[in-house]
C-alpha positions in Angstrom: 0.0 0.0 0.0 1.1 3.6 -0.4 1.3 6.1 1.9 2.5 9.6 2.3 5.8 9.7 4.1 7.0 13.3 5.2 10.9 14.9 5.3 10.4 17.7 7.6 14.0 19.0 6.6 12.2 19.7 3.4 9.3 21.6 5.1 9.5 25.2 4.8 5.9 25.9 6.4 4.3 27.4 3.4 1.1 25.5 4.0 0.2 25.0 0.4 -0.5 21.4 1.5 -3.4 22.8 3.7 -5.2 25.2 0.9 -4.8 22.2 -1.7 -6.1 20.1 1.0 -9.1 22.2 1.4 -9.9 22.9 -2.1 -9.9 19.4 -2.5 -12.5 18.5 -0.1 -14.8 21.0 -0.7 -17.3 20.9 -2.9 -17.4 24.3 -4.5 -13.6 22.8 -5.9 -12.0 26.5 -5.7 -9.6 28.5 -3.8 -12.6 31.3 -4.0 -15.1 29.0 -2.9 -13.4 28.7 0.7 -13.8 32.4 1.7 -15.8 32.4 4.6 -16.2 29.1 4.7 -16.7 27.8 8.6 -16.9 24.0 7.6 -14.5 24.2 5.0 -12.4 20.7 5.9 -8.4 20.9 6.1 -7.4 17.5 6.9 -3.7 18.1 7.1 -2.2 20.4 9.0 1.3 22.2 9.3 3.0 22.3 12.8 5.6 24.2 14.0 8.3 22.7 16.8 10.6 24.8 17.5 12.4 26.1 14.2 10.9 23.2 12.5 7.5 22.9 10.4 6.1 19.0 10.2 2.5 18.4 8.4 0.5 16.0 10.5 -2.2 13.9 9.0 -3.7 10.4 9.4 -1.1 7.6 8.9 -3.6 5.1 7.6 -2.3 2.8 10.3 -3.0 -1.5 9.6 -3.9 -2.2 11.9 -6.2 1.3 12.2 -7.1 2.0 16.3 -9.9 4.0 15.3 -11.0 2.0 13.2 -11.6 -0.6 16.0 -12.9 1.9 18.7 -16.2 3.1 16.6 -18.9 2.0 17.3 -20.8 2.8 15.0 -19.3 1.8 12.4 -18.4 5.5 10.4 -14.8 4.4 9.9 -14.1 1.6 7.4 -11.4 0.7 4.8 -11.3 1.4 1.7 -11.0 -2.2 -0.2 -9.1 -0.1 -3.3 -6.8 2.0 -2.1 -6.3 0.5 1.7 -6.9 4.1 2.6 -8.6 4.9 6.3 -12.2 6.8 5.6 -15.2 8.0 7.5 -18.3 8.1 6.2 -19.6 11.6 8.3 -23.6 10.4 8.2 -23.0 7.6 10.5 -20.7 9.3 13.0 -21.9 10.2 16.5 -19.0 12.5 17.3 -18.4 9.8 20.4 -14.6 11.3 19.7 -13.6 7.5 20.8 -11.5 7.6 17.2 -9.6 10.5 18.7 -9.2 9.3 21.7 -7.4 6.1 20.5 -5.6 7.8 17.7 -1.7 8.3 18.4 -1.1 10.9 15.9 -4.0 13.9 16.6 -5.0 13.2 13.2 -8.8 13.6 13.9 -10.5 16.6 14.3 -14.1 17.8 15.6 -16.7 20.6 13.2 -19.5 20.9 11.3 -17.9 19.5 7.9 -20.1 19.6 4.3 -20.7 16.2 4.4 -22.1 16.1 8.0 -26.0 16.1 8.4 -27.1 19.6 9.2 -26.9 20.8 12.6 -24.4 18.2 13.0 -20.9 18.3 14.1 -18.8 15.4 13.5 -14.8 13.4 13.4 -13.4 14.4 10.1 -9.5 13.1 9.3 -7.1 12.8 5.9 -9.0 10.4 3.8 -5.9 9.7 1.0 -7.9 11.3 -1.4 -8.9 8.3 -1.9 -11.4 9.3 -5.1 -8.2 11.0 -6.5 -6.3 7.4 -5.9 -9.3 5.6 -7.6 -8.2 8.0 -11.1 -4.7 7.7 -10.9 -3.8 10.7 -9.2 -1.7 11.5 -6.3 -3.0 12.9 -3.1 -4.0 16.9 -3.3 -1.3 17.9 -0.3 1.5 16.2 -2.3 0.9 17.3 -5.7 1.1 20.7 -4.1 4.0 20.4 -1.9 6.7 22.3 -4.1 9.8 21.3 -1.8 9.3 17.4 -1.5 8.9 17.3 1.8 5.7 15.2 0.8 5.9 12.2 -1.1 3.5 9.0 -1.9 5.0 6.0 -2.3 4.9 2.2 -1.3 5.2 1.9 2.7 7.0 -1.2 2.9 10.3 -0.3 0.6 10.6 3.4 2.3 9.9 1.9 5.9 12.7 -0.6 5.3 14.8 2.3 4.0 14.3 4.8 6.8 14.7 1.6 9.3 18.6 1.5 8.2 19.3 5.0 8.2 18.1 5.3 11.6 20.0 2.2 12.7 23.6 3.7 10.9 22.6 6.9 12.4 21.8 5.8 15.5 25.0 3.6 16.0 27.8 6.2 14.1 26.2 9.4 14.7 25.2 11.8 12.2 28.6 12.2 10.7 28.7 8.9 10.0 31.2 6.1 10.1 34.4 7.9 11.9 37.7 8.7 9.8 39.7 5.6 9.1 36.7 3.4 10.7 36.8 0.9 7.7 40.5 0.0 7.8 40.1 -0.9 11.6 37.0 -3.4 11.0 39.1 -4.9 8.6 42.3 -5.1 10.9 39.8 -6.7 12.9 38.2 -9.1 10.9 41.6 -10.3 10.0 42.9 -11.0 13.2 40.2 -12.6 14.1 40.4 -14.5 11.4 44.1 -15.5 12.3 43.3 -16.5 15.8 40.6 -18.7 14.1 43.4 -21.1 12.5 45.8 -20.8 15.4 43.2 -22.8 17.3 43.7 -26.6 18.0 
């Protein structure tokens, strides 16, 4: 399955993922038609830690938390895409998805696909109809820095896995000057005192 992975080195905090976001998801389908909007619906959202700017959205998670904690039954998976989605008529705003959720991904308003009067749990979908015709998510096609990228989860997780490891274990400078001619110094003596055994 693919999900959105983010490089918040890339992030510069322009927010263009937000507005594409929204434009998106509403139904007017223009940057005009959000002015004054109260239930326009942003489902990522840019947030600043310290110097640094990370979006936040819904991971899609397998297995999915909130998926498992509503009861009654508004959150599903999509068959096609393997994307996380709500459908807002059956939600009871019970806010037990957001209380499960480990990422703050779901959010609380009166959305345009709610039932009037109503305010309900509203998240990152995948764009999931965008998937269906062969395009990318909205907040990716818009991020001009790459700091948002869809691609296949297992390959990238695997990836990021041994950076972290190498990182983790040399440092962010990584392996230390000459560091490569000593593991072979010792892979050779051990290799010595291998064939000087009885």
């Amino acid at each position: 399955m693919k999900k959105i992975f983010v490089d918040y080195r890339k992030c510069v905090a322009c927010k263009s993922c937000e507005t594409a976001c929204a434009v998106a998801h509403h139904p007017g389908g223009s940057l005009f038609a959000l002015v004054g909007d109260s239930r326009t619906q942003v489902n990522v959202r840019v947030l600043g830690v310290e110097h640094e700017a990370f979006p936040v959205s819904c991971r899609h998670c397998d297995p999915a938390a909130c998926l498992s904690a509503c009861p009654a039954g508004a959150i599903s998976r999509d068959p096609e895409t393997g994307a996380v989605v709500q459908t807002p008529e059956k939600c009871q705003a019970c806010a037990m998805c957001a209380m499960v959720c480990p990422f703050d991904a779901i959010s609380f308003k009166h959305i345009h696909r709610a039932l009037p009067g109503r305010e309900v749990a509203y998240k990152c979908d995948l764009c999931h109809e965008r998937l269906i015709r062969g395009e990318e998510p909205a907040c990716v096609q818009a991020c001009h820095t790459g700091a948002l990228v869809f691609q296949e989860s297992e390959p990238q997780r695997e990836k990021r896995a041994a950076a972290s490891l190498k990182v983790y274990l040399l440092g962010e400078g990584g392996e230390p000057p000459l560091f490569s001619m000593y593991r072979e110094l010792r892979r050779r003596a051990f290799a010595r005192r291998r064939m000087e055994e009885p």
